[in-house]
PDB file of N, CA, C and O in Angstrom, chain B, residues numbered from 101:
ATOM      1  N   UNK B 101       0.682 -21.346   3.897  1.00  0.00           N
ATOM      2  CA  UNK B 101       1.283 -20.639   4.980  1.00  0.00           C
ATOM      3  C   UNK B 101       0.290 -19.601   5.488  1.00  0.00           C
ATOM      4  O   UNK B 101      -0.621 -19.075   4.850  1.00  0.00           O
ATOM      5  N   UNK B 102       0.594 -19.434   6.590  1.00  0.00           N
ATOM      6  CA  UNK B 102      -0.322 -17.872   7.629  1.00  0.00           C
ATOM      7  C   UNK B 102       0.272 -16.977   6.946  1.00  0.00           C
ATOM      8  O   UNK B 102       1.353 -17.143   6.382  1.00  0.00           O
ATOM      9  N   UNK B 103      -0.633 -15.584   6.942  1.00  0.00           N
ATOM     10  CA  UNK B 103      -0.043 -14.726   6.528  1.00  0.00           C
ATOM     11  C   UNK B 103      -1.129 -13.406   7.538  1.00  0.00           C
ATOM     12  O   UNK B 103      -2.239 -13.765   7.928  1.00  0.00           O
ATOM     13  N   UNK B 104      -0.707 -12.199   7.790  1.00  0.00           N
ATOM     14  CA  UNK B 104      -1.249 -10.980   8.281  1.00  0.00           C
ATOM     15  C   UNK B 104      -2.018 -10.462   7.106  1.00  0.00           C
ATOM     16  O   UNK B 104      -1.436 -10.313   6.031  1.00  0.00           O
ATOM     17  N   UNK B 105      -3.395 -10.155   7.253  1.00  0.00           N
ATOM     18  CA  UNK B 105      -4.051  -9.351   6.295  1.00  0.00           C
ATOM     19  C   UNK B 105      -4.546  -7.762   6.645  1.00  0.00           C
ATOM     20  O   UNK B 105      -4.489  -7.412   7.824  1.00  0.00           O
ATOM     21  N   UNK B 106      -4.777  -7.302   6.156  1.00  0.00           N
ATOM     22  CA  UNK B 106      -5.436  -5.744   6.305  1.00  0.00           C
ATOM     23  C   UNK B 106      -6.741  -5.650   5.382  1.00  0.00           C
ATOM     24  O   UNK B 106      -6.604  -5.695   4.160  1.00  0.00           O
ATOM     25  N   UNK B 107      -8.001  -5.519   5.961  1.00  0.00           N
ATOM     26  CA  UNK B 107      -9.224  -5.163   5.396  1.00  0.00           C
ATOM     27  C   UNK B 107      -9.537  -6.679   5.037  1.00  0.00           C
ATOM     28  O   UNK B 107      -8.891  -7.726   5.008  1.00  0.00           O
ATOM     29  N   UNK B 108     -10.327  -6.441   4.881  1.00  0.00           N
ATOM     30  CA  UNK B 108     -11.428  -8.104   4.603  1.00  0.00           C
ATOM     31  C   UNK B 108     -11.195  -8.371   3.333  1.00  0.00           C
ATOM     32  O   UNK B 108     -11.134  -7.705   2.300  1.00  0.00           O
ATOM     33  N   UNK B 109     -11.032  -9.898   3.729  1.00  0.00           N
ATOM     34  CA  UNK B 109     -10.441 -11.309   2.832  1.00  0.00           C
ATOM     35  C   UNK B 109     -11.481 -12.039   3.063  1.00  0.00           C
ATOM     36  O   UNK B 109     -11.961 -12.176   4.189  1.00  0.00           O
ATOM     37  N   UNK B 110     -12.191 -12.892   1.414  1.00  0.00           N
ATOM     38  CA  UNK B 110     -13.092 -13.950   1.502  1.00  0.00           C
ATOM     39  C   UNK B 110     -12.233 -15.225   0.899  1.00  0.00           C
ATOM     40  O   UNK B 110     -11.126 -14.956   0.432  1.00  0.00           O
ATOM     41  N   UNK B 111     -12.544 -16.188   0.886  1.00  0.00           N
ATOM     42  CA  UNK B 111     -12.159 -17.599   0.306  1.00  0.00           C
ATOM     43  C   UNK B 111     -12.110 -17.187  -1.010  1.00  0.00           C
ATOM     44  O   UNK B 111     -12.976 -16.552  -1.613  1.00  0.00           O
ATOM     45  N   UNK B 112     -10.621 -17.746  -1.587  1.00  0.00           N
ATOM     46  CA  UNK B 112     -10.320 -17.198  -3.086  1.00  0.00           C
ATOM     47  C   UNK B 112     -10.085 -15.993  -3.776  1.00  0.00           C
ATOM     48  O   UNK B 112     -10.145 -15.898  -5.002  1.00  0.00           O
ATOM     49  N   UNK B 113      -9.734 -14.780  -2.758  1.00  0.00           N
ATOM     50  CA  UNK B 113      -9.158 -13.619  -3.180  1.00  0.00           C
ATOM     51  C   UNK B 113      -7.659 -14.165  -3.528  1.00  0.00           C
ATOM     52  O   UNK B 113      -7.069 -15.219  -3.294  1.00  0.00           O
ATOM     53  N   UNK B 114      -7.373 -13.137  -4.095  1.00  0.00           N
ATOM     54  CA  UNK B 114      -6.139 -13.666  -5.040  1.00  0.00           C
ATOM     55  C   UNK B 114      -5.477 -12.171  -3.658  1.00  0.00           C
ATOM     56  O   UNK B 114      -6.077 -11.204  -3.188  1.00  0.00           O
ATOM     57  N   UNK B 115      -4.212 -12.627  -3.474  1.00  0.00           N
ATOM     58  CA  UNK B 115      -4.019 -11.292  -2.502  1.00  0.00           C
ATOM     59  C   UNK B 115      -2.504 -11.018  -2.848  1.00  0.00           C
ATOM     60  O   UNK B 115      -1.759 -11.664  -3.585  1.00  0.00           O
ATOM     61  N   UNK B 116      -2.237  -9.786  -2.051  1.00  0.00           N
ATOM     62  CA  UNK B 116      -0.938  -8.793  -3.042  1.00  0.00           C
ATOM     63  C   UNK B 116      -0.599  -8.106  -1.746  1.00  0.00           C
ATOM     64  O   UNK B 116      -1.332  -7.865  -0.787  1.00  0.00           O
ATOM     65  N   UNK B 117       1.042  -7.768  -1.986  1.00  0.00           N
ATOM     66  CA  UNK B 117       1.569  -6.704  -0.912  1.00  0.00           C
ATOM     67  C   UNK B 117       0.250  -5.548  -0.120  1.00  0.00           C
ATOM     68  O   UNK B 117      -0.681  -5.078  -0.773  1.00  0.00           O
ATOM     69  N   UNK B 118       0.455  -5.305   1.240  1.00  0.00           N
ATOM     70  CA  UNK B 118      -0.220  -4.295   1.537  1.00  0.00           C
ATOM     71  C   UNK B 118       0.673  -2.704   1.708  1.00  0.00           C
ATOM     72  O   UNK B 118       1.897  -2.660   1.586  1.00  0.00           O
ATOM     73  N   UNK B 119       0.116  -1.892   1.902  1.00  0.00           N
ATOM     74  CA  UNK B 119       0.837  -1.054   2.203  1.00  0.00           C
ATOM     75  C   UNK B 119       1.894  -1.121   3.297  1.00  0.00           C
ATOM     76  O   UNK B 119       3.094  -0.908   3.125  1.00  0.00           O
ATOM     77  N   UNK B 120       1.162  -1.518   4.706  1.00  0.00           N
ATOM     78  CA  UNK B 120       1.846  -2.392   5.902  1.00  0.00           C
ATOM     79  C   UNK B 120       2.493  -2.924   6.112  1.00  0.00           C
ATOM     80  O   UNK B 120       2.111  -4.087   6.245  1.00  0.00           O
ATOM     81  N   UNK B 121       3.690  -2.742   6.298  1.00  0.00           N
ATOM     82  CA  UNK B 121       5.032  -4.191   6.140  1.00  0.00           C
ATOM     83  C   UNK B 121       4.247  -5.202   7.201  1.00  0.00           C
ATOM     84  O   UNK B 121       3.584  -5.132   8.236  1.00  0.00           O
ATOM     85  N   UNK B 122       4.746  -6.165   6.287  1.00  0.00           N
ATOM     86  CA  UNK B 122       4.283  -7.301   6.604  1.00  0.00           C
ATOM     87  C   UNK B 122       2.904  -8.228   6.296  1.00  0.00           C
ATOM     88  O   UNK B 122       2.617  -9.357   6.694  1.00  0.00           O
ATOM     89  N   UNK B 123       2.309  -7.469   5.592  1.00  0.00           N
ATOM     90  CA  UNK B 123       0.743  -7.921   5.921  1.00  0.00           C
ATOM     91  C   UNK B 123       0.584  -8.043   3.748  1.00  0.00           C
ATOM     92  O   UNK B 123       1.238  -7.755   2.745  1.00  0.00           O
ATOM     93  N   UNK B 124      -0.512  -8.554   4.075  1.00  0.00           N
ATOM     94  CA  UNK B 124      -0.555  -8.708   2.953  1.00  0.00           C
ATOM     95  C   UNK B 124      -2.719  -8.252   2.082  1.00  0.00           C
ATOM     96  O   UNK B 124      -3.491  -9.094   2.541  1.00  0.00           O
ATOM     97  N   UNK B 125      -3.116  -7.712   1.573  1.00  0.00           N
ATOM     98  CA  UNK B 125      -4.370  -7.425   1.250  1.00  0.00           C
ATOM     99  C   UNK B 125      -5.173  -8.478  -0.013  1.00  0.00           C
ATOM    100  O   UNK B 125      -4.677  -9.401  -0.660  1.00  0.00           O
ATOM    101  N   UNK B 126      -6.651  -7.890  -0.044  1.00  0.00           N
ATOM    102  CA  UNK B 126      -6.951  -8.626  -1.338  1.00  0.00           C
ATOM    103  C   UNK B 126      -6.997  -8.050  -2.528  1.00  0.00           C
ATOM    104  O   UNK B 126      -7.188  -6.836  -2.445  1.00  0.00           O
ATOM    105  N   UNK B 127      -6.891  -8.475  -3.643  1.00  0.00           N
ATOM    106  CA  UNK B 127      -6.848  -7.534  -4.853  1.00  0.00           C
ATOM    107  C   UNK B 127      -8.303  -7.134  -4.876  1.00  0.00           C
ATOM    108  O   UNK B 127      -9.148  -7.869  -4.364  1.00  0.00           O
ATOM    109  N   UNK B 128      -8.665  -5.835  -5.532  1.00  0.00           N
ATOM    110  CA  UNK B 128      -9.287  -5.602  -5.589  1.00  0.00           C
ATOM    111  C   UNK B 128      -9.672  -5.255  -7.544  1.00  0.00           C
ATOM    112  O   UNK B 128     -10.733  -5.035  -8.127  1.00  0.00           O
ATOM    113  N   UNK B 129      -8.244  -5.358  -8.029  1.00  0.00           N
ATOM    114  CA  UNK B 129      -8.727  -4.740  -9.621  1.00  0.00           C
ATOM    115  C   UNK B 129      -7.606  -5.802 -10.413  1.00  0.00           C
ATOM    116  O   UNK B 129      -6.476  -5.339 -10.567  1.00  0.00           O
ATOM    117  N   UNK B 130      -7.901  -7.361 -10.979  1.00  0.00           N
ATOM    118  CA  UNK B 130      -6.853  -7.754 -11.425  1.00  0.00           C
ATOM    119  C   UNK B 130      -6.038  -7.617 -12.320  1.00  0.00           C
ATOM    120  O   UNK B 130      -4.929  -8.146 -12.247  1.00  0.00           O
ATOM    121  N   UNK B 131      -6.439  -6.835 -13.411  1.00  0.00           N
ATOM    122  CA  UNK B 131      -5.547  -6.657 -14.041  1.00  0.00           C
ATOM    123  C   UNK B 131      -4.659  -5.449 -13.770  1.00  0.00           C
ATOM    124  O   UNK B 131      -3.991  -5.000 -14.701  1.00  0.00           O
ATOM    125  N   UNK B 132      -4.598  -4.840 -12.456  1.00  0.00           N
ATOM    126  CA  UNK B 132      -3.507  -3.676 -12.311  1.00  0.00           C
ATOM    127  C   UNK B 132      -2.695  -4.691 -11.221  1.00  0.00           C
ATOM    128  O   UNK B 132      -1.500  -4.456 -11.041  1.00  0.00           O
ATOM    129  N   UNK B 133      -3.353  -5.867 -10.457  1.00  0.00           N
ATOM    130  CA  UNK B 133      -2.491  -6.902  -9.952  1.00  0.00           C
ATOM    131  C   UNK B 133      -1.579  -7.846 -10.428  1.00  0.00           C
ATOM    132  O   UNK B 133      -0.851  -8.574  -9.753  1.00  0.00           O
ATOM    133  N   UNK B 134      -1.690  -7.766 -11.829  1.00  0.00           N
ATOM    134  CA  UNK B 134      -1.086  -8.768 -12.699  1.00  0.00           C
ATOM    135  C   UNK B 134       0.720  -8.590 -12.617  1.00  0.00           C
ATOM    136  O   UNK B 134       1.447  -7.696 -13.050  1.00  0.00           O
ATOM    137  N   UNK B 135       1.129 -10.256 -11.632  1.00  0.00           N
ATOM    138  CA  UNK B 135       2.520  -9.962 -11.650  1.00  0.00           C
ATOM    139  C   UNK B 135       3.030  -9.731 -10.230  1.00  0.00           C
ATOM    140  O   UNK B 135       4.225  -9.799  -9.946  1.00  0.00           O
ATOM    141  N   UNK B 136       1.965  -9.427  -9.263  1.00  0.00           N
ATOM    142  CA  UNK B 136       2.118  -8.552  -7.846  1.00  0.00           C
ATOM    143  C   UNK B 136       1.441  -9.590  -6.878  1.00  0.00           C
ATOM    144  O   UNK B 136       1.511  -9.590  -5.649  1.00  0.00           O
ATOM    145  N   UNK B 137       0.708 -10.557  -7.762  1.00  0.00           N
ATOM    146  CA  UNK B 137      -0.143 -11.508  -6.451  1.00  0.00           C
ATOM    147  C   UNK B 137       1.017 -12.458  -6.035  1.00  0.00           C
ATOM    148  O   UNK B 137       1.969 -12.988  -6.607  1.00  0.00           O
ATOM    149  N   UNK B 138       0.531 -12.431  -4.848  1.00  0.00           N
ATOM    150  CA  UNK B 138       1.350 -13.412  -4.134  1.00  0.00           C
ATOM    151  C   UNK B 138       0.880 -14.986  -3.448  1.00  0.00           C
ATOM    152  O   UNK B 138       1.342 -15.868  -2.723  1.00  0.00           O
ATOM    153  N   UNK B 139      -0.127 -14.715  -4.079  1.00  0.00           N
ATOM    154  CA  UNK B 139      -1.101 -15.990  -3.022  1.00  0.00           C
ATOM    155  C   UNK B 139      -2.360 -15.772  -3.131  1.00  0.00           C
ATOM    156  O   UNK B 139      -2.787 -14.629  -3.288  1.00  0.00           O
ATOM    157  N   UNK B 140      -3.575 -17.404  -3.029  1.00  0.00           N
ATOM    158  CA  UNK B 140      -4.900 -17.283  -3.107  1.00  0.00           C
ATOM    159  C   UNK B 140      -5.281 -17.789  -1.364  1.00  0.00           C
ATOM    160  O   UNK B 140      -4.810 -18.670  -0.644  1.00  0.00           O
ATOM    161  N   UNK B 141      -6.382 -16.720  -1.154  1.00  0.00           N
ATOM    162  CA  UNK B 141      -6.773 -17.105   0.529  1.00  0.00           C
ATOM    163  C   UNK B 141      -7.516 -18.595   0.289  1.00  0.00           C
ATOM    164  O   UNK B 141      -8.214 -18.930  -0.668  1.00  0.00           O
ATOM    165  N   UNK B 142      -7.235 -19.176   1.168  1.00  0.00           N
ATOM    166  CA  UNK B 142      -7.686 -20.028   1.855  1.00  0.00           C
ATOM    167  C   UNK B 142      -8.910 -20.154   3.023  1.00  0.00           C
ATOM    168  O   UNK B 142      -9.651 -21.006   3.513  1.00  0.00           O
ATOM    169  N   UNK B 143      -8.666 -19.016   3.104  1.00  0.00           N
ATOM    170  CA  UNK B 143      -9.679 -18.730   4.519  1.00  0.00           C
ATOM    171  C   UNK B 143     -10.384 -17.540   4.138  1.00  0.00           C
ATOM    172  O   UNK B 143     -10.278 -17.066   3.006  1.00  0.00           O
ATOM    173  N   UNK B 144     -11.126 -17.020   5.072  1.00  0.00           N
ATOM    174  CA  UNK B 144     -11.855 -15.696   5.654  1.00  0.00           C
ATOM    175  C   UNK B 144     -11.406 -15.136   6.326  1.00  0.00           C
ATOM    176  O   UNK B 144     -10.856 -15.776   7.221  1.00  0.00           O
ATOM    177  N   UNK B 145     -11.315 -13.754   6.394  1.00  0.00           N
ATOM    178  CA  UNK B 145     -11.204 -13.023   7.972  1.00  0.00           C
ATOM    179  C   UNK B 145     -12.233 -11.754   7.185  1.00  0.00           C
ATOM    180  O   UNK B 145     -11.963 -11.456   6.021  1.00  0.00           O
ATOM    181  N   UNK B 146     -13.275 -11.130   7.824  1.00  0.00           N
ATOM    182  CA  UNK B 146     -14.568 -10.257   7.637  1.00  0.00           C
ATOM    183  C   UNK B 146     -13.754  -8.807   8.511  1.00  0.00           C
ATOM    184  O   UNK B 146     -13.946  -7.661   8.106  1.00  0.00           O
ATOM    185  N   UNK B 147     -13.000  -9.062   9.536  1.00  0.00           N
ATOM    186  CA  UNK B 147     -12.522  -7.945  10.233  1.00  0.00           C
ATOM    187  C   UNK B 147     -11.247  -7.080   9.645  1.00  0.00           C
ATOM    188  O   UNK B 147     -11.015  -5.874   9.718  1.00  0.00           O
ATOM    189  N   UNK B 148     -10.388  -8.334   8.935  1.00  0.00           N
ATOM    190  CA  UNK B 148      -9.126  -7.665   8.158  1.00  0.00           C
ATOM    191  C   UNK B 148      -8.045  -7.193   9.123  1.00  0.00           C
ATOM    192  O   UNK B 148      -7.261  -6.284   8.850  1.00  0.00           O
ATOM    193  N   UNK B 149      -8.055  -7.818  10.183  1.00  0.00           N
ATOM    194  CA  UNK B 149      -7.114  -7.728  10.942  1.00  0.00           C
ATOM    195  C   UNK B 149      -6.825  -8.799  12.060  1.00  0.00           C
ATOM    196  O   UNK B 149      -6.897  -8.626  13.277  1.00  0.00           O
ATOM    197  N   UNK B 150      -6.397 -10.235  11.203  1.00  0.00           N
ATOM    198  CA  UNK B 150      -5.741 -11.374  12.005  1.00  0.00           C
ATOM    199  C   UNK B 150      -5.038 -12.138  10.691  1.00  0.00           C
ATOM    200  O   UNK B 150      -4.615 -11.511   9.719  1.00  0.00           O
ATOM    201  N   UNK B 151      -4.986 -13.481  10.809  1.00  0.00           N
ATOM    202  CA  UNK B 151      -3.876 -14.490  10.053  1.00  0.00           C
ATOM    203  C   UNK B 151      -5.381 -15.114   8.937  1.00  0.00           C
ATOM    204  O   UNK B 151      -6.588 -14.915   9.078  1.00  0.00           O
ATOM    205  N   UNK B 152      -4.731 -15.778   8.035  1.00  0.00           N
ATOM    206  CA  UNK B 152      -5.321 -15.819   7.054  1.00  0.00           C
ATOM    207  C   UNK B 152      -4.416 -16.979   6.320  1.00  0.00           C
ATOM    208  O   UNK B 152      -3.314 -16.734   5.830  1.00  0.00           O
ATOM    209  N   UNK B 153      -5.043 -18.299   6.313  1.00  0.00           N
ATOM    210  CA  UNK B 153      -4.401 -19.720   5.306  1.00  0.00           C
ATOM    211  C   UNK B 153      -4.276 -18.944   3.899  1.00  0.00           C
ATOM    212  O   UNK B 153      -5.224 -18.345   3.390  1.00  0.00           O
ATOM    213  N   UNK B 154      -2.647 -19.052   3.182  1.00  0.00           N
ATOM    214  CA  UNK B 154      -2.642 -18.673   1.878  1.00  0.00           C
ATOM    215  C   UNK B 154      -2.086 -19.661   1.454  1.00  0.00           C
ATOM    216  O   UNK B 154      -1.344 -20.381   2.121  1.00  0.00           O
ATOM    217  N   UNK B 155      -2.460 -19.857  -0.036  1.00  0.00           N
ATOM    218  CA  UNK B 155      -1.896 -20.620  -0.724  1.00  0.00           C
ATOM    219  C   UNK B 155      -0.731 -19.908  -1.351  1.00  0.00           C
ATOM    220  O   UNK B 155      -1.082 -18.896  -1.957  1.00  0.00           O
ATOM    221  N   UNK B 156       0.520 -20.148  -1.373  1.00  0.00           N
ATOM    222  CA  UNK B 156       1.391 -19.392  -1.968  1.00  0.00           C
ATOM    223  C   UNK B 156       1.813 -19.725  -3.765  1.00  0.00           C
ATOM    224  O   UNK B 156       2.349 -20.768  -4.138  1.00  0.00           O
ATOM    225  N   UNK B 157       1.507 -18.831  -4.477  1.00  0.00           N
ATOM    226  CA  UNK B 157       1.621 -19.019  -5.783  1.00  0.00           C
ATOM    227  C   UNK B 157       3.332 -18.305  -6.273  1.00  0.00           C
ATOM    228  O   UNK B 157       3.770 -17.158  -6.186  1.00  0.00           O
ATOM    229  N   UNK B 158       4.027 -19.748  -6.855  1.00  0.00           N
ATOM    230  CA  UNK B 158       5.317 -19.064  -6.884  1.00  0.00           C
ATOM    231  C   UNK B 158       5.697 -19.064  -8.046  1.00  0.00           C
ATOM    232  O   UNK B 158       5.421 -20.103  -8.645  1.00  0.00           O
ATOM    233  N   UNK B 159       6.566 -17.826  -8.976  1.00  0.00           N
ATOM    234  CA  UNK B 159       6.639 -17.317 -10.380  1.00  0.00           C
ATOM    235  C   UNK B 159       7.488 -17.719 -10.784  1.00  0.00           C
ATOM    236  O   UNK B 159       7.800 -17.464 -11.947  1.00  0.00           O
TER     237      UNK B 159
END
């Protein structure tokens, strides 16, 4: 699925709620993400502010 990102996403960030309703970021520290990811990118975005292919990982 598309999803809204905030700050730059590469191929295979594991990504987690953003502050932003709606949007979603990349982890940056995994083990304080553990439990909170929601999905691995699929794509790129370098600007961190458009849509972004996620793979949705469900618990």
């Amino acid at each position: 699925m598309y999803v809204k990102v905030t700050g730059p996403v590469e191929v295979g960030d594991l990504l987690t709620t953003s502050n932003e309703p709606g949007r979603a970021m990349a982890v940056k520290n995994r083990r304080k993400a553990f439990g909170a990811v929601i999905g691995k990118a699929l794509e790129s975005d370098a600007d961190g502010d458009g849509l972004v292919l996620m793979l949705v990982q469900p618990r």
